[in-house]
C-alpha positions as a Markdown table, in Angstrom:
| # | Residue | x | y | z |
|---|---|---|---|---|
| 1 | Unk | 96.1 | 87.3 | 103.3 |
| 2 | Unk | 97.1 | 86.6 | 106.6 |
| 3 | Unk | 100.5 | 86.3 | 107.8 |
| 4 | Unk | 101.6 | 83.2 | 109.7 |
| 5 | Unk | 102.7 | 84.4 | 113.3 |
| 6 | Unk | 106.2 | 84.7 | 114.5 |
| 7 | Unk | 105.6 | 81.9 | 117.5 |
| 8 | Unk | 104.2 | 79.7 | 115.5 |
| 9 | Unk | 107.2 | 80.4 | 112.9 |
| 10 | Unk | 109.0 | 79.6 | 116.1 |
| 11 | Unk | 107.2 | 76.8 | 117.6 |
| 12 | Unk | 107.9 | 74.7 | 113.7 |
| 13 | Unk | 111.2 | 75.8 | 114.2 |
| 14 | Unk | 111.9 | 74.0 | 117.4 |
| 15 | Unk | 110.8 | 71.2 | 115.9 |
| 16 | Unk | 113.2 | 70.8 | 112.7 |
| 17 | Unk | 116.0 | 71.5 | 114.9 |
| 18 | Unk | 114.9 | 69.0 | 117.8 |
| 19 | Unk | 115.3 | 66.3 | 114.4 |
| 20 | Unk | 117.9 | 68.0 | 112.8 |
| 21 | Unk | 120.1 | 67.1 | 116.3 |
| 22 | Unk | 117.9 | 63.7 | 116.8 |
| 23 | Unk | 119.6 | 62.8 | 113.2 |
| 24 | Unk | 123.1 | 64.3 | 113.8 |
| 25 | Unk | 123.4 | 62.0 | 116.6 |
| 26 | Unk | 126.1 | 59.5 | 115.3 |
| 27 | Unk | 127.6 | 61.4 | 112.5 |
| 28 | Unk | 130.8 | 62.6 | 112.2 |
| 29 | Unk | 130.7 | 66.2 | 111.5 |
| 30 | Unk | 128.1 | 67.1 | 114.1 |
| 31 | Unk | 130.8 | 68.1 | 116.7 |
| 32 | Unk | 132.1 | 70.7 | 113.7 |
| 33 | Unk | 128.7 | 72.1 | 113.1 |
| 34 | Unk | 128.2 | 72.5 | 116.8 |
| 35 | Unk | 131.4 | 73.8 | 117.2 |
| 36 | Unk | 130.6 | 76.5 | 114.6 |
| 37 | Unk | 127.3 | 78.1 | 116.8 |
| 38 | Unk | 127.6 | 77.5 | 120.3 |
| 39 | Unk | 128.9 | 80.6 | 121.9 |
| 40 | Unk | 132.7 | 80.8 | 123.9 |
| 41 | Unk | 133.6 | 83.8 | 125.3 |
| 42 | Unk | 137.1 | 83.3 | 123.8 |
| 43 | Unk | 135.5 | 83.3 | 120.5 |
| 44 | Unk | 134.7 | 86.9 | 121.2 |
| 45 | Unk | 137.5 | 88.4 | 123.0 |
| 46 | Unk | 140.2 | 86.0 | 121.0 |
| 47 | Unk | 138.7 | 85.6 | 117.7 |
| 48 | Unk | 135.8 | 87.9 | 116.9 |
| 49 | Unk | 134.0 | 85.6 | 115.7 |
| 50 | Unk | 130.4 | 88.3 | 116.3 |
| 51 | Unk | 127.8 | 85.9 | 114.6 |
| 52 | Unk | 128.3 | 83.7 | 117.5 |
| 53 | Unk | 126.3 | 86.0 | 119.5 |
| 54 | Unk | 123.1 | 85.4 | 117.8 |
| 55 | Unk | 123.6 | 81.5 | 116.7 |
| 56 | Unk | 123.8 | 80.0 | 119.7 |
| 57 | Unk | 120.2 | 79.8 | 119.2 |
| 58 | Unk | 121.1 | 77.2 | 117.4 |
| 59 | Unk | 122.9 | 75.1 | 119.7 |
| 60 | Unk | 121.8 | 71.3 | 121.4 |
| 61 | Unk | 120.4 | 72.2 | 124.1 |
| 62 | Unk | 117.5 | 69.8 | 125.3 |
| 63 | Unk | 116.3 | 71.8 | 128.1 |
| 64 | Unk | 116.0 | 74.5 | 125.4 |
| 65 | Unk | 114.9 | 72.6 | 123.1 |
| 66 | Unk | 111.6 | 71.2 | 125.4 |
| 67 | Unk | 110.7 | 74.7 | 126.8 |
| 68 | Unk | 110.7 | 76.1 | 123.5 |
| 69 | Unk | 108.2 | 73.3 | 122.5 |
| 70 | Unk | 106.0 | 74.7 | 125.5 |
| 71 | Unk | 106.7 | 78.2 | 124.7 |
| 72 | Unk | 105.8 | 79.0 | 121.9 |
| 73 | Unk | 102.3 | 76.7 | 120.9 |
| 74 | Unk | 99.4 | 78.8 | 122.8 |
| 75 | Unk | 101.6 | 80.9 | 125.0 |
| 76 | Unk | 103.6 | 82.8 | 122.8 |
| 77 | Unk | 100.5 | 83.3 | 120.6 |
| 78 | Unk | 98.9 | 84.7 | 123.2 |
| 79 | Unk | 101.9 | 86.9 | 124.5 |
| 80 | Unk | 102.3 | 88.1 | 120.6 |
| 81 | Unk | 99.2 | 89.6 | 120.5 |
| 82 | Unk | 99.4 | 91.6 | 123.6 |
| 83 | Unk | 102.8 | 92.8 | 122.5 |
| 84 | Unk | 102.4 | 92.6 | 118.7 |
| 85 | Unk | 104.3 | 90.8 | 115.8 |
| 86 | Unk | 106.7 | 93.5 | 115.6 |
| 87 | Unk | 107.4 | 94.4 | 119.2 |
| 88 | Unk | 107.3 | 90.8 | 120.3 |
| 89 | Unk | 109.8 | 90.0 | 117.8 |
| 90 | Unk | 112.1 | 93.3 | 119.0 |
| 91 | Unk | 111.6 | 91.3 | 122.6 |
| 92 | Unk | 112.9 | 88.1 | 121.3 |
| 93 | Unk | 116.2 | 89.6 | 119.3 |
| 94 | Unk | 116.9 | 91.9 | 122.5 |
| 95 | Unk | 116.7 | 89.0 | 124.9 |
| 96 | Unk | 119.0 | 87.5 | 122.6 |
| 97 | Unk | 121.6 | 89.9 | 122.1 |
| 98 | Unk | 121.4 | 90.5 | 125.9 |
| 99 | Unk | 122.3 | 87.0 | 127.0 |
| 100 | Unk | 125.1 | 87.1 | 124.5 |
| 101 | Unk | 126.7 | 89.7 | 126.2 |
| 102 | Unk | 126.4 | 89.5 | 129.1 |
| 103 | Unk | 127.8 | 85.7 | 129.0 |
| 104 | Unk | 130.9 | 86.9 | 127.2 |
| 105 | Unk | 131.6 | 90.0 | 129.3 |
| 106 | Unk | 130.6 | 87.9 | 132.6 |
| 107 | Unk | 132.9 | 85.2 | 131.8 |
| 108 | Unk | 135.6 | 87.1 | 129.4 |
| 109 | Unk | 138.1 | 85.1 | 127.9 |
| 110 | Unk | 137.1 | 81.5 | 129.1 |
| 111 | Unk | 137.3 | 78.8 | 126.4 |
| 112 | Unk | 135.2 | 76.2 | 127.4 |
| 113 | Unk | 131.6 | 77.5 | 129.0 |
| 114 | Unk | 129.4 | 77.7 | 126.1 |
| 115 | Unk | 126.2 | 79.1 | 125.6 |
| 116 | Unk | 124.0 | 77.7 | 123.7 |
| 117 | Unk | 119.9 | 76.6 | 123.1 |
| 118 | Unk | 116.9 | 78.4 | 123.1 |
| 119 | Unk | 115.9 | 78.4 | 126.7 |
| 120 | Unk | 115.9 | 82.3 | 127.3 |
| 121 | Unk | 113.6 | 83.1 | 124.8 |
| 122 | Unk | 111.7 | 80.0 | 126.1 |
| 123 | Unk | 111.4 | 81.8 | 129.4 |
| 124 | Unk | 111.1 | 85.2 | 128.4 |
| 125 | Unk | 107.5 | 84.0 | 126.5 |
| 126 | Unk | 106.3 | 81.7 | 129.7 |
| 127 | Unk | 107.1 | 84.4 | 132.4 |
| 128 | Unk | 105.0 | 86.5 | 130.3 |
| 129 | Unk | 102.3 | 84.0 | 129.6 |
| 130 | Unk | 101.5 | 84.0 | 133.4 |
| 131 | Unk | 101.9 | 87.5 | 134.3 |
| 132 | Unk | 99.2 | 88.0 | 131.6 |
| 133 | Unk | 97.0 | 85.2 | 132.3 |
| 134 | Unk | 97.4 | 83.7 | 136.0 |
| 135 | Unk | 94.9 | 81.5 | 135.9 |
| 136 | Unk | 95.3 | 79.8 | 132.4 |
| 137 | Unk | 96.6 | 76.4 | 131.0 |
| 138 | Unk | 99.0 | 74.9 | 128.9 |
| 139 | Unk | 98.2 | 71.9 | 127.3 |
| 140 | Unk | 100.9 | 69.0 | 126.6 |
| 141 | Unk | 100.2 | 65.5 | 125.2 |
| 142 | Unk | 96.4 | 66.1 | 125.6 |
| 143 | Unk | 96.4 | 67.0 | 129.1 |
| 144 | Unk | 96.1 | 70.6 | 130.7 |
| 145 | Unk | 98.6 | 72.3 | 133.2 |
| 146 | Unk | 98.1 | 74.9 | 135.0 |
| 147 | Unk | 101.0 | 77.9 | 133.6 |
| 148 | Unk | 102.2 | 78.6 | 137.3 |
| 149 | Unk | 103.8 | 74.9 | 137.3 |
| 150 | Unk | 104.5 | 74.8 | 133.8 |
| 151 | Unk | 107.1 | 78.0 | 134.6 |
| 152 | Unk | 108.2 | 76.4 | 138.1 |
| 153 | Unk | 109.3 | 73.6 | 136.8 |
| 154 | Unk | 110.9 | 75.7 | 134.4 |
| 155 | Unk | 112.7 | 77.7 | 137.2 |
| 156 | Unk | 113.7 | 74.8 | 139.2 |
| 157 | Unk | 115.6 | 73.2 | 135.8 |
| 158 | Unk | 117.3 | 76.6 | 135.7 |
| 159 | Unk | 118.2 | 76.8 | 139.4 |
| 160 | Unk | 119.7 | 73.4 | 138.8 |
| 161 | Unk | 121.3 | 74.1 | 135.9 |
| 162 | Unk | 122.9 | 77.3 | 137.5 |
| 163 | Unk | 124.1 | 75.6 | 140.9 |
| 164 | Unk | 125.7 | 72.8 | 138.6 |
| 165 | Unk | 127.3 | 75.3 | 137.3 |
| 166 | Unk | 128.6 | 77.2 | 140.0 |
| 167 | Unk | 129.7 | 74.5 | 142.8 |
| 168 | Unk | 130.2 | 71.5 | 139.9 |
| 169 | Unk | 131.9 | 72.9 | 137.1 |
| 170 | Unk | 133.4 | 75.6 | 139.3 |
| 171 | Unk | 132.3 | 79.0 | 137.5 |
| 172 | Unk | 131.3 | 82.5 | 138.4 |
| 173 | Unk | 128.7 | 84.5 | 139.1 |
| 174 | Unk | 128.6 | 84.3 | 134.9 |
| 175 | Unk | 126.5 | 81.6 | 135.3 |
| 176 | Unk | 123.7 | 84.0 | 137.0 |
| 177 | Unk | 123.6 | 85.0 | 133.0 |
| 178 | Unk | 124.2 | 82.2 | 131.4 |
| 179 | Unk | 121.6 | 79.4 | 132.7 |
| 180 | Unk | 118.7 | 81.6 | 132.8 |
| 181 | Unk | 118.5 | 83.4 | 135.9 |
| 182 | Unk | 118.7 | 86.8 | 134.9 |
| 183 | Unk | 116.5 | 86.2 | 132.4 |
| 184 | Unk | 113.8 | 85.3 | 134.3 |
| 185 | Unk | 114.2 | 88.7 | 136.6 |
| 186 | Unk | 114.8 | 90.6 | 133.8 |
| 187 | Unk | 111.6 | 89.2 | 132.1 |
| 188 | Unk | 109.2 | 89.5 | 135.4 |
| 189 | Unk | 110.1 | 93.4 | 135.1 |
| 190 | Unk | 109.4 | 94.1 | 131.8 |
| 191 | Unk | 106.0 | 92.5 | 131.7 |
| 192 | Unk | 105.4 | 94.2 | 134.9 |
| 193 | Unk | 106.8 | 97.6 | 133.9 |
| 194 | Unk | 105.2 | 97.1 | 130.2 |
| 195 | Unk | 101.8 | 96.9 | 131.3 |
| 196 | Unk | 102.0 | 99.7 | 134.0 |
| 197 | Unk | 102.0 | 98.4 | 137.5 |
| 198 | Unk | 105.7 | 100.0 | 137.9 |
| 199 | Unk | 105.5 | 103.1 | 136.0 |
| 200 | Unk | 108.7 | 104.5 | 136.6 |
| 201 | Unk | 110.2 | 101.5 | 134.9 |
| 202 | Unk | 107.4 | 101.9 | 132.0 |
| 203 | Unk | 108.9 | 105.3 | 131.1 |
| 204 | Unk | 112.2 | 104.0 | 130.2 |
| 205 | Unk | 110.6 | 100.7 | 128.4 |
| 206 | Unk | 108.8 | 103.4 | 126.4 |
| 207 | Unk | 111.5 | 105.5 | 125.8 |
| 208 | Unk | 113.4 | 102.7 | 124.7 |
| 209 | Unk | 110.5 | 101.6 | 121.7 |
| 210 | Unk | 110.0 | 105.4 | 120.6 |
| 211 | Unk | 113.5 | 105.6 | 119.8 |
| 212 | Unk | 113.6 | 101.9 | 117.7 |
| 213 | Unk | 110.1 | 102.1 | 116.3 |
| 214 | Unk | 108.3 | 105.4 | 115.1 |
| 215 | Unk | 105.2 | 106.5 | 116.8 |
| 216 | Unk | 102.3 | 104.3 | 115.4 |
| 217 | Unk | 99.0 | 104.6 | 115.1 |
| 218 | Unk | 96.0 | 103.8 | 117.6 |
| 219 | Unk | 95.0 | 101.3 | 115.2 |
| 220 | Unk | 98.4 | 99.2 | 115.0 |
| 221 | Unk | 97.7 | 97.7 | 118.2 |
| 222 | Unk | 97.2 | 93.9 | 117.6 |
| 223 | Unk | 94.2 | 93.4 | 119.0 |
| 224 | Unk | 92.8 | 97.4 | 118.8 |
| 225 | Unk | 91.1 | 96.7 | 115.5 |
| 226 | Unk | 87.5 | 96.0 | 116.8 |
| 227 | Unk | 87.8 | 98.6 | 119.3 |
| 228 | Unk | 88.2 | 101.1 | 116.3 |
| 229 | Unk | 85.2 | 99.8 | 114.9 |
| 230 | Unk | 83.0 | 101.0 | 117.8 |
| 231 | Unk | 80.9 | 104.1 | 116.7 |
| 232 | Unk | 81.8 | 107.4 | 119.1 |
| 233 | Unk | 79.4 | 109.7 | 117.5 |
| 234 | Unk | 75.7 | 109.9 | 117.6 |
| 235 | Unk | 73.8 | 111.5 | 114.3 |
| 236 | Unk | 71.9 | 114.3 | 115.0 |
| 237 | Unk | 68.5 | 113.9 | 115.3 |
| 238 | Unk | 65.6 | 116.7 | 113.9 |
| 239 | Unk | 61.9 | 116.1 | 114.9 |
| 240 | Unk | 59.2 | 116.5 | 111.6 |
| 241 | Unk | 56.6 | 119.0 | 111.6 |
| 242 | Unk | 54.6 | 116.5 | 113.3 |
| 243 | Unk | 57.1 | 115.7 | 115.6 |
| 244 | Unk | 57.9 | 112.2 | 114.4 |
| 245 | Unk | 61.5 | 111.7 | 113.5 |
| 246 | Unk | 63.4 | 110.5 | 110.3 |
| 247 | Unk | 64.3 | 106.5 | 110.4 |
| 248 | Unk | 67.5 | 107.4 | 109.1 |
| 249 | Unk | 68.3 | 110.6 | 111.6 |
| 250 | Unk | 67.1 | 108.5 | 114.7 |
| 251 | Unk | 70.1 | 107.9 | 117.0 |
| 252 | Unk | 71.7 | 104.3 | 116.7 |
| 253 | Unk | 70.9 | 102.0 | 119.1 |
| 254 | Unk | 73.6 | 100.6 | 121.4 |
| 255 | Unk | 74.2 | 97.2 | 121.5 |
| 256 | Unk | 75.6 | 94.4 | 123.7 |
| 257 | Unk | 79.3 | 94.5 | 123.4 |
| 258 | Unk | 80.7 | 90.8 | 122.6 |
| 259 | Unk | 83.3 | 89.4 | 125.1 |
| 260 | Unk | 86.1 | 89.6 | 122.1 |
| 261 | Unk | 85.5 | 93.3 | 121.4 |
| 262 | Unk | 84.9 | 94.1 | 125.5 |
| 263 | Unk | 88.6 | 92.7 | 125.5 |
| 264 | Unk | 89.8 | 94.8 | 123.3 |
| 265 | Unk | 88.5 | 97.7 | 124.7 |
| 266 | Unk | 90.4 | 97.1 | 128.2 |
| 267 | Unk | 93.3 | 95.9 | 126.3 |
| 268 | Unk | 93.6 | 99.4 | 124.6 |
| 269 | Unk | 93.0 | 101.3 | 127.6 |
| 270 | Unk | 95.8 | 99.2 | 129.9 |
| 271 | Unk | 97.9 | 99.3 | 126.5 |
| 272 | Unk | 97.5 | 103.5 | 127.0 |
| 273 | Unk | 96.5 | 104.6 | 130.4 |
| 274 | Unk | 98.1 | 101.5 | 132.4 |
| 275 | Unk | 96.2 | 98.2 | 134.4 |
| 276 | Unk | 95.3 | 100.6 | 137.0 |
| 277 | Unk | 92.7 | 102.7 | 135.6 |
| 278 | Unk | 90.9 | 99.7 | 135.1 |
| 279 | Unk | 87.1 | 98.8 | 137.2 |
| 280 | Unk | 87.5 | 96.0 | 139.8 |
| 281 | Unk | 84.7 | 94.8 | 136.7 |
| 282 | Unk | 87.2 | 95.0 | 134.3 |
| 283 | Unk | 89.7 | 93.3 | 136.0 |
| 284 | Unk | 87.6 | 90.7 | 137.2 |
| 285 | Unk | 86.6 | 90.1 | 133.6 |
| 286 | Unk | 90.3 | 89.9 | 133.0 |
| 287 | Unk | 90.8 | 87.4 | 135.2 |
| 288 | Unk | 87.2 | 85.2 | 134.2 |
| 289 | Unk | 88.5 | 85.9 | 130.8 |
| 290 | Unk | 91.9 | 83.8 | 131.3 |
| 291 | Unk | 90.1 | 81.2 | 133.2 |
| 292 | Unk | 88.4 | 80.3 | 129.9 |
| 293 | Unk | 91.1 | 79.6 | 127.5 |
């Protein structure tokens, strides 16, 4: 039985919270349940309250809450099964955790700039999306847009956000942290490292998941299982007397790869050897590929 995917687990999510804060609106205990997630730095350095770091995800946040809507439909499904379920979920909680932090250690001890919404893992799954597919679409209310605007308007709500920040409300370079920039760096250099355009980086990204995950096997990749299927061996073949051969010893005949399993052929090899060892044919397959969906 099939297991629902974690974007789409994601994507419903978004939704339930975008009406669970729609609801909240006017009543009286919403300030207390917001004050209980959103993240303070004094509520680390003062009061330990640790949870904090993770449920800001939880937080009002409408930018957040709108790029997660975007995110995670087609996009993060399609950035799950390059990465995996389980690996595309380690992503998520690392991004997560790493934001925290570094908002509490960048702003240590202020009581007032919260953290809070879903926006960083928002951006972590679009800069991804078009790293992996340039030329694709996403489509909102029934009309397609191309990815490359979809993540600059995303970037230009974040510069915004982050120069509001800095000259309005006064803050420090903690808001390079907080309001999504880093994230968007830090997220451009994994997806490059992770599919092997930068390898010195790729060591330590693969460092980092041998010593979280134990080594899996060839066929754990999520979209390796067709490739696996592929016959590598030929039977052997022994003429008759008469020098006509045995139907079931002649040598099977090779057939037309379909575009689905010619996909996850190159996906394995860029997934093992890096994007580099791949044929301008491949790669402009690749690209025709992502023009399609």
């Amino acid at each position: 039985m099939a297991t629902e995917s974690l974007s789409r687990i994601l994507w419903i999510g978004t939704l339930v919270l975008f009406l669970f804060y729609l609801l909240m609106g006017g009543l009286p205990f919403g300030s207390v349940v917001v004050a209980n997630v959103v993240l303070v730095p004094a509520d680390i350095s003062n009061s330990y309250q640790f949870w904090k770091l993770f449920s800001y995800l939880l937080g009002p946040s409408f930018i957040g809450l709108l790029l997660a809507g975007i995110a995670f439909g087609r996009p993060g499904e399609e950035v799950e099964h390059f990465l995996g379920k389980r690996n595309f979920g380690l992503s998520l909680l690392c991004v997560t955790l790493g934001v925290a932090v570094l908002h509490v250690l960048a702003n240590w001890g202020s009581d007032f700039y919260r953290l809070a919404g879903l926006e960083h893992l928002a951006l972590f799954t679009l800069v991804g999306f078009l790293y992996l597919f340039p030329q694709s679409s996403v489509r909102i209310f029934f009309i397609n847009i191309p990815s490359w605007f979809v993540l600059t308007f995303a970037c230009g709500l974040v510069l915004i956000q982050t120069v509001d920040a800095v000259v309005t409300q006064g803050h420090s370079v903690g808001a390079f942290f907080t309001e999504g920039m880093f994230t968007l760096v830090a997220s451009g250099g994994f997806f490059h490292a992770r599919f092997q355009k930068y390898r010195f980086l790729l060591g330590a990204i693969r460092t980092f998941e041998r010593v979280m995950f134990r080594p899996q096997h060839s066929g754990s990749h999520p979209r390796s299982g067709a490739a696996q299927s592929l016959p590598a061996q030929q039977a052997s073949v022994r003429p008759f007397p008469g020098g006509r051969l045995q139907q079931s010893q002649r040598p099977p005949a090779r057939r037309q790869l379909s575009d689905e399993e010619r996909l996850n052929l190159i996906l394995e090899r860029i997934s093992e050897i890096g994007y580099d060892s791949l044929s301008p044919d491949e790669q402009r397959f690749l690209r025709e590929y992502s023009q399609r969906l």
